[in-house]
C-alpha positions, -999 to 999 in steps of 0.1 A, spaced: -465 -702 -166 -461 -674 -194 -493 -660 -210 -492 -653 -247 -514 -623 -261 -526 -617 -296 -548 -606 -317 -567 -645 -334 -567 -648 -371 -586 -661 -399 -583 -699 -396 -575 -699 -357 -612 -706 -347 -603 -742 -330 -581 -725 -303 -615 -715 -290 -619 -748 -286 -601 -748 -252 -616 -714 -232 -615 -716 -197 -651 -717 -182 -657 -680 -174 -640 -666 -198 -674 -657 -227 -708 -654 -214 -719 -688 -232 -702 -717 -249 -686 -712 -280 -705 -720 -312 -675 -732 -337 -696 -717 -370 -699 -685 -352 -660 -683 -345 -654 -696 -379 -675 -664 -392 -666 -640 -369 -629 -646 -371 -631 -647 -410 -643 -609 -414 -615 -585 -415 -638 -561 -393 -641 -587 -363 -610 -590 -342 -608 -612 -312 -575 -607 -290 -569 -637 -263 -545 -640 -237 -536 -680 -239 -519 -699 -208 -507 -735 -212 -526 -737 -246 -562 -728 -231 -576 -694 -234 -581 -673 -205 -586 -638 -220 -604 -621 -247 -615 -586 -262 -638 -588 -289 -635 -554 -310 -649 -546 -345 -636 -517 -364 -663 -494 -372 -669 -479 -405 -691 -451 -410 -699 -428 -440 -697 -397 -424 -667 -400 -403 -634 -402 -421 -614 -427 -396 -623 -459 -387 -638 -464 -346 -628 -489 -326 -659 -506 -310 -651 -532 -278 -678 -555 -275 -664 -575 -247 -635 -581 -220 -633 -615 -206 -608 -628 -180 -607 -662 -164 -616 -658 -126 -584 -680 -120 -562 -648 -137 -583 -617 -126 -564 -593 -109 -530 -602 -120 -534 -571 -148 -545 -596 -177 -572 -572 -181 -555 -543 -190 -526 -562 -211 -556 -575 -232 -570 -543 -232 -535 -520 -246 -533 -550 -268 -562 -544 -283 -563 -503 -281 -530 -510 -301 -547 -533 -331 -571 -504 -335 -545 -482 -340 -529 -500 -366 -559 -504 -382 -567 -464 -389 -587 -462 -363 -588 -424 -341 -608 -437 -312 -617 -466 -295 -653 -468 -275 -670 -493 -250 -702 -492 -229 -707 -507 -194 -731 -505 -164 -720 -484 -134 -722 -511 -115 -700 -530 -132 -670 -517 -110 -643 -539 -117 -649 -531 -157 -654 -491 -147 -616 -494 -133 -604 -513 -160 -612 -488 -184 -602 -463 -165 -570 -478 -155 -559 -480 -193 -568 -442 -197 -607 -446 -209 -623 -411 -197 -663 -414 -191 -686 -397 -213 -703 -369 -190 -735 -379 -206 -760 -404 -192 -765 -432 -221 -794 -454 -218 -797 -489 -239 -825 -495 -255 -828 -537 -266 -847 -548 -296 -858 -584 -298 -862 -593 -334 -876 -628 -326 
C-alpha cells in the first residue's frame, strides 16, 4: 500500500469525503472545505492511502503589515491511529514546511500543550526548536 502526499487544491474538497475516523477532531462540513480550500491563504496537505485520507496539516500563510515575509501558521497535524508511528507525521509535516517555503514564507510556527508528547516530538523531530517563553492561550467565545 503506497501513501500519496500533497498539498489539496481548489476544487479537491470531495476527497475529504473519505477521512479515516481519527484523522480531524470532528466530521467534515463539505461548505467549510469548499471555503477553506478555495482561499489561496488556506492550505490543507493530506497523506491519502487506497483513496481515503489518513493525514492532514492544516497551515495558513500569514500576512502581516509589519513583517515583510509571509509566516507559516500550522493549525493542525492529524494522523490516522491505524498509520501513527510509521513517520506519516513527519512526511506530512516536511511536506508542508516545504509549501511554506515556496510560498515566501521565512518561518513556519505551531502551538501545542506540553503534554501533548507525541506532537512535542513530532515537532521536534522535523527540527522545530521551543520558544523559551511560557505562552498561555487565552479563548474568546463570541457566541
Amino acid at each position: 500500500m503506497s501513501t500519496e502526499i500533497r498539498p489539496l487544491g481548489a476544487g479537491e474538497a470531495e476527497l475529504l469525503e473519505r477521512v479515516a475516523d481519527d484523522v480531524f477532531d470532528d466530521p467534515i462540513v463539505p461548505a467549510r472545505a469548499r471555503e477553506f480550500l478555495a482561499d489561496p491563504h488556506h492550505h490543507l496537505v493530506v497523506a491519502v492511502a487506497d483513496d481515503v485520507v489518513v493525514g492532514m496539516v492544516s497551515a495558513v500563510d500569514y500576512l502581516h503589515p509589519d513583517k515583510a515575509d509571509p509566516e507559516l501558521w500550522i493549525n493542525e497535524v492529524g494522523v490516522a491511529s491505524s498509520h501513527r508511528g510509521k513517520g506519516l507525521g513527519q512526511a506530512l509535516l516536511q511536506a508542508t514546511l516545504a509549501l511554506g517555503r515556496e510560498l515566501g514564507c521565512r518561518v513556519a510556527w505551531v502551538a501545542t500543550d506540553r503534554s501533548n508528547t507525541p506532537a512535542m516530538r513530532l515537532y521536534a523531530a522535523v527540527g522545530g526548536v521551543e520558544e523559551p517563553q511560557d505562552t498561555v492561550l487565552f479563548t474568546f467565545r463570541l457566541d
